[in-house]
C-alpha positions as CSV (number, residue, x, y, z in Angstrom):
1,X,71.0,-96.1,135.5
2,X,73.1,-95.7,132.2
3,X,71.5,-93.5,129.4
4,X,70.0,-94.9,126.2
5,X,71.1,-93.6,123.0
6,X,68.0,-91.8,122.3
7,X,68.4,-90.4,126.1
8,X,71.3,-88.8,125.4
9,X,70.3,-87.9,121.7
10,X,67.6,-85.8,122.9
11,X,69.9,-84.7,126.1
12,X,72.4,-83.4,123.4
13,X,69.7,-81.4,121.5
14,X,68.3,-79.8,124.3
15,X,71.9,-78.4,125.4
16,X,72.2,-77.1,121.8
17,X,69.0,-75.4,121.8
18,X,67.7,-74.0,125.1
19,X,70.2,-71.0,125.1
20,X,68.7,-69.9,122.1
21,X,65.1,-70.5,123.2
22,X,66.4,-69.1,126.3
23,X,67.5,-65.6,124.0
24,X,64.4,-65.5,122.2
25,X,62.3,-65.8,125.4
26,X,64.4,-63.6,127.4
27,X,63.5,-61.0,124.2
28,X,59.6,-61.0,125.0
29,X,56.9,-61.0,122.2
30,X,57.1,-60.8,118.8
31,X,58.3,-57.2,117.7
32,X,56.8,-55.4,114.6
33,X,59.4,-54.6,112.3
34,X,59.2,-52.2,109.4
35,X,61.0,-49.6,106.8
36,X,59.3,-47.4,104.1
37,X,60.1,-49.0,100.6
38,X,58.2,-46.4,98.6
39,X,59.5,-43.6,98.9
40,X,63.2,-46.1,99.5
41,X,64.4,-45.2,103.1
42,X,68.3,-45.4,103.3
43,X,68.0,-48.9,105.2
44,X,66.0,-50.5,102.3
45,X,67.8,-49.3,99.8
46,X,71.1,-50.0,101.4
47,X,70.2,-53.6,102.0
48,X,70.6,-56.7,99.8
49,X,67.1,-56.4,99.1
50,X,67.6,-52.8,98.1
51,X,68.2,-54.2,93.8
52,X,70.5,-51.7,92.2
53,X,70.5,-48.7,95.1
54,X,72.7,-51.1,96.8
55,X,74.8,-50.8,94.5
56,X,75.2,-46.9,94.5
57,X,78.1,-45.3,96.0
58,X,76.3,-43.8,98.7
59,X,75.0,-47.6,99.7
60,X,78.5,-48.7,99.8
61,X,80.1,-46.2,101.7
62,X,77.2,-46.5,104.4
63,X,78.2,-50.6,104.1
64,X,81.8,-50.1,104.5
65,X,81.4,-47.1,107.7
66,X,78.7,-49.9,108.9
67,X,81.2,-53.0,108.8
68,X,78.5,-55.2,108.1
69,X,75.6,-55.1,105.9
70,X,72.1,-53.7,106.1
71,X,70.7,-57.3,106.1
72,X,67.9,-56.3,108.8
73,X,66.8,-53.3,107.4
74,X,63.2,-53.7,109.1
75,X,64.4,-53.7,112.6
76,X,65.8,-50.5,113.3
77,X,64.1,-49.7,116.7
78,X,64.4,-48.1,120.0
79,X,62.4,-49.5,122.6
80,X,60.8,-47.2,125.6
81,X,60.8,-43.9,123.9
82,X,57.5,-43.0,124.4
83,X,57.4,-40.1,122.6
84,X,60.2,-38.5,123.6
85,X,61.9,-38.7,120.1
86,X,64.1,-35.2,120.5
87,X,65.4,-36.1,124.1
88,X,66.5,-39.5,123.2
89,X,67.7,-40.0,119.2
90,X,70.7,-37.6,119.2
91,X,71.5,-34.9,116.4
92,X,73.3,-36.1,113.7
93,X,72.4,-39.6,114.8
94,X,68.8,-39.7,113.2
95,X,68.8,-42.1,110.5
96,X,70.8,-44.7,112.3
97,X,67.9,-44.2,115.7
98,X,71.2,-43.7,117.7
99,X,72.1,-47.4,116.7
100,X,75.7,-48.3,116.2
101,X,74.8,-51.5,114.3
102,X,72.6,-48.9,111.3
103,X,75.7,-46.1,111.7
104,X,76.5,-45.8,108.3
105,X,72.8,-44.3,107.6
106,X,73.9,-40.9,109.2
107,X,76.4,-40.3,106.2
108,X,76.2,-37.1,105.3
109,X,76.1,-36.8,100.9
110,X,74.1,-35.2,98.5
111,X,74.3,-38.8,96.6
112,X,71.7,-40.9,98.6
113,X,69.3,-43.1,96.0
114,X,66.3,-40.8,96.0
115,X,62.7,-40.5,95.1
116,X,61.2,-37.5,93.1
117,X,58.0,-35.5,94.7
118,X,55.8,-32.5,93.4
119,X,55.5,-29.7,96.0
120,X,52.0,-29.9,97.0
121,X,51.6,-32.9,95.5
122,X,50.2,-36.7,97.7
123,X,52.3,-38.4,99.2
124,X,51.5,-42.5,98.6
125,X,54.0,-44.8,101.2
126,X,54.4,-47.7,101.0
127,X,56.1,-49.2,104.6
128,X,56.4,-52.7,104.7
129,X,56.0,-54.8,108.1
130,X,56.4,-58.0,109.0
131,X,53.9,-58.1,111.8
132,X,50.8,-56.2,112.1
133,X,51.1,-53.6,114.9
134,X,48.7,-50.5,116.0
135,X,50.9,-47.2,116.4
136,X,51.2,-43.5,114.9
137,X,53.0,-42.7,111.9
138,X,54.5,-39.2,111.9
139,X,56.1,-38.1,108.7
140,X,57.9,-35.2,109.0
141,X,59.7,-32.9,106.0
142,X,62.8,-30.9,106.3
143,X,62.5,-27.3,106.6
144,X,63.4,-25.0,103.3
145,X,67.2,-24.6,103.0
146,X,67.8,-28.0,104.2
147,X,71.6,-28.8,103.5
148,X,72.0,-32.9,102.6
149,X,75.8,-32.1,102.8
150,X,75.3,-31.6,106.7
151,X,74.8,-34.5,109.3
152,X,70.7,-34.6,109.5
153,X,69.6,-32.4,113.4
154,X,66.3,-32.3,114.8
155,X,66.7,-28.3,114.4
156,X,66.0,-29.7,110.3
157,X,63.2,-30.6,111.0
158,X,59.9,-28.8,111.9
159,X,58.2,-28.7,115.5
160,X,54.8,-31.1,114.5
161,X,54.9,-34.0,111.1
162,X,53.2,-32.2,108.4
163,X,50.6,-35.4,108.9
164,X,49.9,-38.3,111.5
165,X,48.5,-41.7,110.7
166,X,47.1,-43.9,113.4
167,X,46.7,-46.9,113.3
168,X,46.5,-48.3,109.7
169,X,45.5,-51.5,108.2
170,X,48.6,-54.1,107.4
171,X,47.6,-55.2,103.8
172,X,49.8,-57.3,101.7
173,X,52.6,-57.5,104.0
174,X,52.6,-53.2,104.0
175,X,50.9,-50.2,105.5
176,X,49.8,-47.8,102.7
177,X,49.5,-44.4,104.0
178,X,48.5,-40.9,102.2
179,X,49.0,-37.5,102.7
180,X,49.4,-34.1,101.4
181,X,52.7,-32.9,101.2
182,X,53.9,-29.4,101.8
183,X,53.8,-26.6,98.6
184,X,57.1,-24.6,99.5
185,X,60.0,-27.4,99.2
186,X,62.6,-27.3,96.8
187,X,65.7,-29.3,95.6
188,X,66.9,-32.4,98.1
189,X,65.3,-32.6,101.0
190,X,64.4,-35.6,103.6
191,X,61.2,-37.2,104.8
192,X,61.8,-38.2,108.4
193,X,59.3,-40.7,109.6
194,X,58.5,-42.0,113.3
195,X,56.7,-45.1,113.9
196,X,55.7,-45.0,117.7
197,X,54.2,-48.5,118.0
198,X,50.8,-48.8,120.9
199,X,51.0,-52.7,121.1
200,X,55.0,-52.7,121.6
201,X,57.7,-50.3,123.4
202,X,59.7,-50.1,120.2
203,X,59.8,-46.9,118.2
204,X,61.6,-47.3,114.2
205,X,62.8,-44.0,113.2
206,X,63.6,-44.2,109.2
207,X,65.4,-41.2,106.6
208,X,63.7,-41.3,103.0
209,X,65.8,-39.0,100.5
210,X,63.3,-36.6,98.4
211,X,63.8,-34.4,95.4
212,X,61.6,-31.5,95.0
213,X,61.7,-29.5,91.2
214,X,63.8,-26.3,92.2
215,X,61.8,-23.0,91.3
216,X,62.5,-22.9,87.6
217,X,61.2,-26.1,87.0
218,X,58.0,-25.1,88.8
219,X,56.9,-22.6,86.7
220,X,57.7,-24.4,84.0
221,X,54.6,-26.7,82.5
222,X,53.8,-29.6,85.4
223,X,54.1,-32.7,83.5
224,X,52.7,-36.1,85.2
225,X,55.4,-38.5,87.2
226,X,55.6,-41.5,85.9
227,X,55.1,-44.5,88.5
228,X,57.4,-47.5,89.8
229,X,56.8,-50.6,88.3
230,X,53.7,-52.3,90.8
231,X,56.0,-54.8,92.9
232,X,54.4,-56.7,96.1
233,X,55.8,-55.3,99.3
234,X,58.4,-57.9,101.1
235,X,57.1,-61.3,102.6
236,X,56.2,-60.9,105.2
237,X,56.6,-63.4,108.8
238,X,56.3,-66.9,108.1
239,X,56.5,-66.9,104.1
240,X,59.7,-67.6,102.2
241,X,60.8,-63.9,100.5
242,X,62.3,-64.7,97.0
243,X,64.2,-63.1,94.6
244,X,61.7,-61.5,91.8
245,X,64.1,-58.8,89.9
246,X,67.7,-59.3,89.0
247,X,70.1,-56.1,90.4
248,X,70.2,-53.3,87.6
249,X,74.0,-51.7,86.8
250,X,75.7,-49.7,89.5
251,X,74.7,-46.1,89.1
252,X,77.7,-43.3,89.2
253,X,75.3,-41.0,90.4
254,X,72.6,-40.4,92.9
255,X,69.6,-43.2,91.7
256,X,66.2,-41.2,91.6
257,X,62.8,-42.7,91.3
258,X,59.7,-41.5,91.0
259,X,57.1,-42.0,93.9
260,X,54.1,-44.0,94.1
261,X,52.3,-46.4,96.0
262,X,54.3,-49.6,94.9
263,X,57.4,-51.3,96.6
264,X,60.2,-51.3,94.7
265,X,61.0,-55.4,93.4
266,X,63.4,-57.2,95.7
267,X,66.4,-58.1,93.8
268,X,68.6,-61.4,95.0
269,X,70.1,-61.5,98.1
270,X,74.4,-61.4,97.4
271,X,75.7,-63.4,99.9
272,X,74.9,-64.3,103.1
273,X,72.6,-62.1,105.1
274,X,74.1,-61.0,108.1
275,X,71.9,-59.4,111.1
276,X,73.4,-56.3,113.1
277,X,72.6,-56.7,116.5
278,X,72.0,-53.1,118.6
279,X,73.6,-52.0,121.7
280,X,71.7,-52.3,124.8
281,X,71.2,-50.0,127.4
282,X,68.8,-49.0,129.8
283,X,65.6,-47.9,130.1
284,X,65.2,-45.2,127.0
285,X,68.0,-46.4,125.2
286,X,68.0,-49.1,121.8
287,X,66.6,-52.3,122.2
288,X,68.8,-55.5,121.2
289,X,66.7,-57.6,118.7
290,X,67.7,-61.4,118.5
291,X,66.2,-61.8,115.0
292,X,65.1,-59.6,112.2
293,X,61.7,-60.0,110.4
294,X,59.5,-60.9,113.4
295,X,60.2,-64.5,113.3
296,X,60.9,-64.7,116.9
297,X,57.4,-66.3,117.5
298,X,57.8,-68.8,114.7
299,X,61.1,-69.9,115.8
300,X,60.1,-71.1,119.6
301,X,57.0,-73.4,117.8
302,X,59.1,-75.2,115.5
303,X,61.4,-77.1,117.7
304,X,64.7,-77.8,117.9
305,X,65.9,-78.7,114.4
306,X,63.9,-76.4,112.7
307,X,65.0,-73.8,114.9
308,X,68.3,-74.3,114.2
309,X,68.0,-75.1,110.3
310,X,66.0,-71.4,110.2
311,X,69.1,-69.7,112.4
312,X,71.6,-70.7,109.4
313,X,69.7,-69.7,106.5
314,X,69.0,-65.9,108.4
């Protein structure tokens, strides 16, 4: 029996769509997805959310060694870690989580778009998600002499995170989390922080640069940071992120902030965004996300030419 026009309309549709229905189920569940925004990780900052740390020169050299941009910034993740953190993200290798598609984080410079701290002092982050998840934070500290100039090892960084967080609330499209930081840093160092997710296999592994007074500063008087302008975090899954602050002028220099507990604003997207895709491998090695932001779920319920209208404007 011949095919109606609608018959084959619908046939036509369904070719078009089920292989990337097929991807997305073929993915599992809905990942979280994440990066700390306050203090800037390297991904944010580098991204084309990241306002004028994007334009830095550290951002665009990690762009260029990348070959694509930093669109996806919250989904760097490993999947099936499981704690083993030192056996599976190599030295050298532990901004980028061992990911080709996030390479360019593992630059080694002294130049990195940074965010001041007092020794001693709290430590307010702000890490914004997509999708609420339980897991552990660890935030780990470089030890003293720490040498930015040098690719980043796991011999940097002390044996235990100078604090844990489990399991924190998701509010207003972030975690907030607070802690203590250690007394005896000085100069550039990094904040290293592991989010070992309890509800997926994923791990994200993120760099933050830090600047610490150096010793003549600190016995000088301690005068009071001054904060970030209060921001909301990025939208987060399902809501339309737009443009609220306009990218400030390139900065020659390194581009140092002072922390707090607000995201930085989101400054307009420049072009299109693009989404590096990981390498896959076995069991302990990267995951290969089909979509950044934790849309996947979204995307399956909408049909077939919202799916596709969604694909094109990601």
């Amino acid at each position: 029996m011949p095919r109606t026009t609608a018959q084959r309309t619908a046939a036509l549709a369904a070719a078009a769509v089920s292989p990337l229905l097929l991807g997305l189920w073929a993915a599992g569940p809905a990942q979280a997805h994440g990066a700390p925004t306050d203090p800037v990780s390297r991904v944010y900052a580098c991204s084309p959310e990241g306002g004028a740390d994007a334009s830095t020169a550290a951002c665009r050299a990690a762009v260029d060694a990348n070959g694509t941009s930093f669109a996806a910034w919250d989904n760097l993740r490993v999947a099936n870690v499981n704690g083993r953190d030192r056996q599976t993200i190599p030295d050298g290798k532990l901004c980028s989580g061992g990911l080709p598609a996030y390479k360019g984080l593992d630059l080694a410079r002294a130049d990195w778009p940074s965010t001041r701290f007092t020794p001693g002092g709290t430590l307010r982050m702000t890490y914004a998600s997509t999708i609420a998840h339980t897991g552990t934070f660890k935030l780990y500290l470089t030890k003293p002499g720490y040498d930015p100039s040098k690719p980043l090892t796991w011999s940097e960084l002390p044996a235990s995170p100078f604090a844990e967080v489990k399991d924190p609330a998701l509010t207003n499209g972030a975690y907030h989390l607070t802690a203590k930081l250690p007394a005896d840093r000085t100069g550039r160092q990094m904040l290293y922080t592991i989010w070992q997710n309890s509800s997926t296999p994923d791990t994200y592994y993120s760099c933050s640069d830090v600047v610490f007074p150096d010793a003549a500063s600190q016995s000088g008087a301690k005068s009071k940071p001054k904060s970030r302008a209060t921001t909301k975090a990025p939208a987060s899954a399902g809501a339309t992120a737009s443009a609220s602050a306009a990218p400030g002028s390139p900065s020659a220099g390194p581009s140092v902030s002072t922390a707090s507990g607000a995201a930085p604003a989101k400054a307009a997207a420049a072009g299109p965004r693009s989404t590096p895709v990981a390498s896959t491998s076995g069991a302990g090695g990267p995951s290969a996300p089909m979509l950044a932001g934790g849309a996947a779920a979204v995307l399956v319920l909408t049909g077939g030419a919202a799916l596709v209208a969604r694909l094109r404007r990601r």
